[in-house]
C-alpha positions in Angstrom: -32.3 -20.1 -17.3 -33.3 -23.8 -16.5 -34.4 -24.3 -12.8 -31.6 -26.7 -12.1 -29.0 -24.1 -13.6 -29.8 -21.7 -10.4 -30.9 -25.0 -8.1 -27.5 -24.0 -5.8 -28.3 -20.6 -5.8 -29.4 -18.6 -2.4 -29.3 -15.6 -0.9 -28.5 -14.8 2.8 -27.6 -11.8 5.2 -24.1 -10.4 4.5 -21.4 -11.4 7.2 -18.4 -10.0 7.9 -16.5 -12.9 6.8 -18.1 -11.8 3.2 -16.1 -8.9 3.0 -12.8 -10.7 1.1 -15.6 -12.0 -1.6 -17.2 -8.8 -1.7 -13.6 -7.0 -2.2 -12.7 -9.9 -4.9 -16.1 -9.1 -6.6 -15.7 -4.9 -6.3 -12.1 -5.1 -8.2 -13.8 -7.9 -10.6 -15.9 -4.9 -11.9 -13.2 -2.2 -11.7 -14.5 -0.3 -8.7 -12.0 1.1 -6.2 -13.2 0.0 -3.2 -10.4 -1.1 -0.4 -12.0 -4.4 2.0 -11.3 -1.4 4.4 -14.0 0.7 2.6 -16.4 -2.4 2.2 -15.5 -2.8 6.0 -16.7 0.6 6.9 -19.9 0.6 5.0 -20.7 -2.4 6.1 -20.3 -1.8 9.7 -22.8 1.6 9.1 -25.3 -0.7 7.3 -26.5 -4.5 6.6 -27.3 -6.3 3.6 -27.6 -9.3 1.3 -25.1 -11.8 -0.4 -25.8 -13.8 -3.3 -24.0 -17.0 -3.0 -24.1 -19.9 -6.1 -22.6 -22.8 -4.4 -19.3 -21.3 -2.6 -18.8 -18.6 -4.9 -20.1 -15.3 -3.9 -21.9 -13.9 -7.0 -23.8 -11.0 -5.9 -23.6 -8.1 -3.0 -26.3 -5.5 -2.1 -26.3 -3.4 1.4 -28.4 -0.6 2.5 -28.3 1.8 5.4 -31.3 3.3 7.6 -31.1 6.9 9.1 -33.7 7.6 11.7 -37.1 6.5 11.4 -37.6 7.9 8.1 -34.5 7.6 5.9 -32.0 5.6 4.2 -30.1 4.2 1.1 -28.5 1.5 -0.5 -25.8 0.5 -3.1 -23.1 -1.5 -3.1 -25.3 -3.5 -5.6 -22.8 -6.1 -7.7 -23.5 -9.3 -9.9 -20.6 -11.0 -11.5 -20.8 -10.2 -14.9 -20.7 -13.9 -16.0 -24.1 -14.5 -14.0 -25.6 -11.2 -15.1 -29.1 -11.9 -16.9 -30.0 -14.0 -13.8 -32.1 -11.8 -11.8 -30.1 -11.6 -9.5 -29.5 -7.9 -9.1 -33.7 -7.1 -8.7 -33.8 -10.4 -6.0 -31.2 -8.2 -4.2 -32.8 -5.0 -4.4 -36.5 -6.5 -3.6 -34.4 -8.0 -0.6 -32.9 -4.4 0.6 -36.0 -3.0 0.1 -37.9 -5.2 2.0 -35.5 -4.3 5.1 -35.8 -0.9 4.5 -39.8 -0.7 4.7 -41.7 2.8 4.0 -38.4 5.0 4.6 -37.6 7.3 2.3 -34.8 5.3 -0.2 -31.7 7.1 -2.0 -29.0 5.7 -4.2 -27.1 6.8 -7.3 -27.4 4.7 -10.6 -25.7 4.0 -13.8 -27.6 4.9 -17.3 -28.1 1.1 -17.4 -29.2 0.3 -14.0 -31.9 3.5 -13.9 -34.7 1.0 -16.0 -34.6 -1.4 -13.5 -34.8 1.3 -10.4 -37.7 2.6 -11.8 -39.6 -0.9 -12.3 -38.9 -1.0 -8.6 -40.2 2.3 -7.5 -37.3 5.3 -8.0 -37.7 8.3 -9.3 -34.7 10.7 -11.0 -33.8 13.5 -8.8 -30.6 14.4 -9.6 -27.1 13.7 -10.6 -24.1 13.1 -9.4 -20.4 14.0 -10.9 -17.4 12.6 -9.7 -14.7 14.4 -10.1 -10.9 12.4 -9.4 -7.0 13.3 -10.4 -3.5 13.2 -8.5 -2.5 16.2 -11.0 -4.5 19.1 -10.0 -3.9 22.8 -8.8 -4.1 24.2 -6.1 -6.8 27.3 -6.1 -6.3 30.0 -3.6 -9.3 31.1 -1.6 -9.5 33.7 0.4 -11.7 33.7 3.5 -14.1 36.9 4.1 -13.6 38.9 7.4 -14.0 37.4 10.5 -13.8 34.0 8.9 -11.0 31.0 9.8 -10.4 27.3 9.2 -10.2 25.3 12.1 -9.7 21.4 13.1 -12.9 19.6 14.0 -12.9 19.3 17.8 -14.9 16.7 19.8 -17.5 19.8 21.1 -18.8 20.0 17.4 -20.2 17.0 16.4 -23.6 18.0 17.4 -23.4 21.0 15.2 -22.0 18.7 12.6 -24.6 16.4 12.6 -27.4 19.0 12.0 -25.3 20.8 9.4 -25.2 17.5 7.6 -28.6 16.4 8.2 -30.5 19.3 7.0 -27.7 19.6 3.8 -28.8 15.8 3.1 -32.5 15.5 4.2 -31.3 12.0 5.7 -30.6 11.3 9.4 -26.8 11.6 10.0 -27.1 11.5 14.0 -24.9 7.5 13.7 -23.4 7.8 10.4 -21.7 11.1 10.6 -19.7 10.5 14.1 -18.6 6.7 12.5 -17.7 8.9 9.9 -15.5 11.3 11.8 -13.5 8.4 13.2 -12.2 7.2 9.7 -11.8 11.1 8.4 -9.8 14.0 8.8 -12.0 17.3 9.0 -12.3 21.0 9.6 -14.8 23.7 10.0 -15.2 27.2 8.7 -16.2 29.3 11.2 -17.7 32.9 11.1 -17.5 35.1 13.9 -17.3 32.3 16.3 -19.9 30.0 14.5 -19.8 26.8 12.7 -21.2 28.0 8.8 -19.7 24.8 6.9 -17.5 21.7 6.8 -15.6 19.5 4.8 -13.9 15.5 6.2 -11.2 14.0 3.7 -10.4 9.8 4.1 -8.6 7.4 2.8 -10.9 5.8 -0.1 -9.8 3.6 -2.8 -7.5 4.8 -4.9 -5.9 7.6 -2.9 -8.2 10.1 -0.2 -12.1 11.1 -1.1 -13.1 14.6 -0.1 -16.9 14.8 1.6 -19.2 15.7 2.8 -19.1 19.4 2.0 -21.8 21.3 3.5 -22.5 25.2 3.9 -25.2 27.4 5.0 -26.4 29.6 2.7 -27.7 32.3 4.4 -26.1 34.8 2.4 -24.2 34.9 -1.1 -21.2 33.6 -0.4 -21.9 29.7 0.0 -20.1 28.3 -3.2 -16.8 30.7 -2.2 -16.8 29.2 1.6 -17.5 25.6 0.2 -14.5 26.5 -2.4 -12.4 27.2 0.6 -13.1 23.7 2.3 -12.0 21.8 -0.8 -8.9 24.1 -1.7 -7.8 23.6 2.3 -7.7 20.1 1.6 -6.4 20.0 -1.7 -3.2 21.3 -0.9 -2.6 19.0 1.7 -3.2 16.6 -0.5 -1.2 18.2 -3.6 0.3 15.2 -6.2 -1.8 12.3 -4.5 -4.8 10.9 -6.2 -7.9 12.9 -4.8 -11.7 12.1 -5.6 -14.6 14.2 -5.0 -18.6 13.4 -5.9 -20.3 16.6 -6.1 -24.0 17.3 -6.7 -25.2 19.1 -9.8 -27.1 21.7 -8.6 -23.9 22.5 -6.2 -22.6 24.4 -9.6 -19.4 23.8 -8.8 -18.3 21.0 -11.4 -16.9 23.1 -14.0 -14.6 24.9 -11.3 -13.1 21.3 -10.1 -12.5 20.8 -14.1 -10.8 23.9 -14.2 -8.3 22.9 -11.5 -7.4 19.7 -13.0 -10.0 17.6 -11.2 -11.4 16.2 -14.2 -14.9 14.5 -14.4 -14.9 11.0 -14.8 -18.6 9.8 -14.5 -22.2 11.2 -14.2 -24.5 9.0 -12.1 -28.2 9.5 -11.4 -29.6 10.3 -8.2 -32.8 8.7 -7.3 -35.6 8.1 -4.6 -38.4 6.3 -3.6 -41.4 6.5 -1.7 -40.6 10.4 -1.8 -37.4 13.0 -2.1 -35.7 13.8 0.9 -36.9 17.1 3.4 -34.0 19.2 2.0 -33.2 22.3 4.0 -32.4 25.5 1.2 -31.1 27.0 4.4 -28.1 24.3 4.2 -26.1 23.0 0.9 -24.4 19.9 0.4 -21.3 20.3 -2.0 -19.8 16.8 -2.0 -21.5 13.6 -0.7 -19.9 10.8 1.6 -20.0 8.9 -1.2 -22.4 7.2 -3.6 -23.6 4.3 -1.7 -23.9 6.8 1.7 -25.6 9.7 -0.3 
């Protein structure tokens, strides 16, 4: 495009007072995203806006976790000033912020050629899983197991759980996270094995993270209990999960009603994150979070 078509172009940091843009932008491309979900995500993180004269055209924001970890998404160009190059200025802006760490995010089919120009590398996939008309499974818990409210004493246990399930740094995210969520733990014998927050998010209430040890065969059943518990609390109102692949659980949410909608592509650069095997993750925060 001619130089003076993109003279009034710029790009700056992203501001709070962005956030009604970014929203207009988000239900421009048919993502579900309340300003109170740009709100959160925002306060976790920092990022870029693209602004051609007043309009605000494009939106990119990444998080850091620890020293050595982070992601980003929330990437968005109008589609009338796609083809611009706007979306890789963006990206070579978040990742300039973001430095040597360890990057995660979750792309389209048609975003994964540019990702990989700038570094990524598949690792994954991501399904997402959403419906309001679902059933309710019934699992039962093993012997000296129970479902309990998260209290305050956990979050230090809850951090690690979700930590080593993730390979990223949850030590600020996870306890922001707790203030916005509803969440309980499974406990056997008096310990914390697993997890599972629900929130308000988009269109209804988003399930994750789900996380489990797996230091014996019964993972999948106990992270099956955490998503049934909330499930029926949340029976007839519109419920989304994302859940890993290699979780294996995909095809049992279909069976329930939870239909999959979309597969995205997980990717990383500058390496794949430390994953603990002693720890699974069975739904992520979401797909800008990882």
């Amino acid at each position: 495009m001619p130089a003076a078509e993109t003279s009034t172009l710029v790009y700056r940091p992203f501001a709070a007072d962005d956030i009604a843009a970014a929203h207009a932008l988000s239900v421009d491309v048919k993502w579900p995203h309340r300003a109170d979900d740009w709100r959160f995500v925002l306060d976790a993180g920092a990022g870029f806006i693209a602004q051609d004269g007043e309009r605000v055209v494009g939106t990119a924001l990444c998080w850091k976790y620890g020293e050595h970890g982070g992601s980003l998404g929330m990437v968005i160009v109008a589609p009338d000033c796609q083809g611009r190059g706007i979306g890789r200025k963006l990206m070579e802006l978040l990742l300039e912020a973001l430095g040597e760490r360890i990057t995660v995010l979750h792309a389209t089919p048609a975003g994964e050629p540019l990702y990989a120009k700038l570094g990524f590398e598949r690792i994954g996939a991501i399904h997402q899983h959403q419906s309001a008309d679902f059933k309710v499974p019934r699992i039962d818990l093993a012997q000296g197991e129970r479902l309990r409210a998260i209290e305050p004493g956990d979050t230090g246990t809850l951090v690690d759980l979700a930590s080593r399930a993730s390979g990223l740094d949850r030590s600020a995210l996870l306890p922001a996270l707790l203030n916005v969520s509803r969440g309980i733990v499974l406990e056997r014998d008096g310990a914390v094995v697993g997890f599972s927050l629900l929130r308000e998010f988009g269109r209804g209430h988003a399930i994750g993270p789900v996380v489990s040890v797996t230091d014996d065969r019964q993972h999948a059943r106990r992270a099956q209990a955490l998503i049934a518990h909330w499930l029926a609390h949340n029976e007839d109102r519109f419920t989304r999960i994302d859940m890993p692949d290699e979780s294996g659980l995909s095809t049992w949410l279909e069976s329930i009603g939870l239909k999959r909608v979309d597969t995205v592509i997980k990717m990383a650069r500058n390496g794949t994150p430390p994953h603990d095997a002693s720890v699974a993750q069975f739904a992520i925060i979401n797909q800008a979070l990882g």
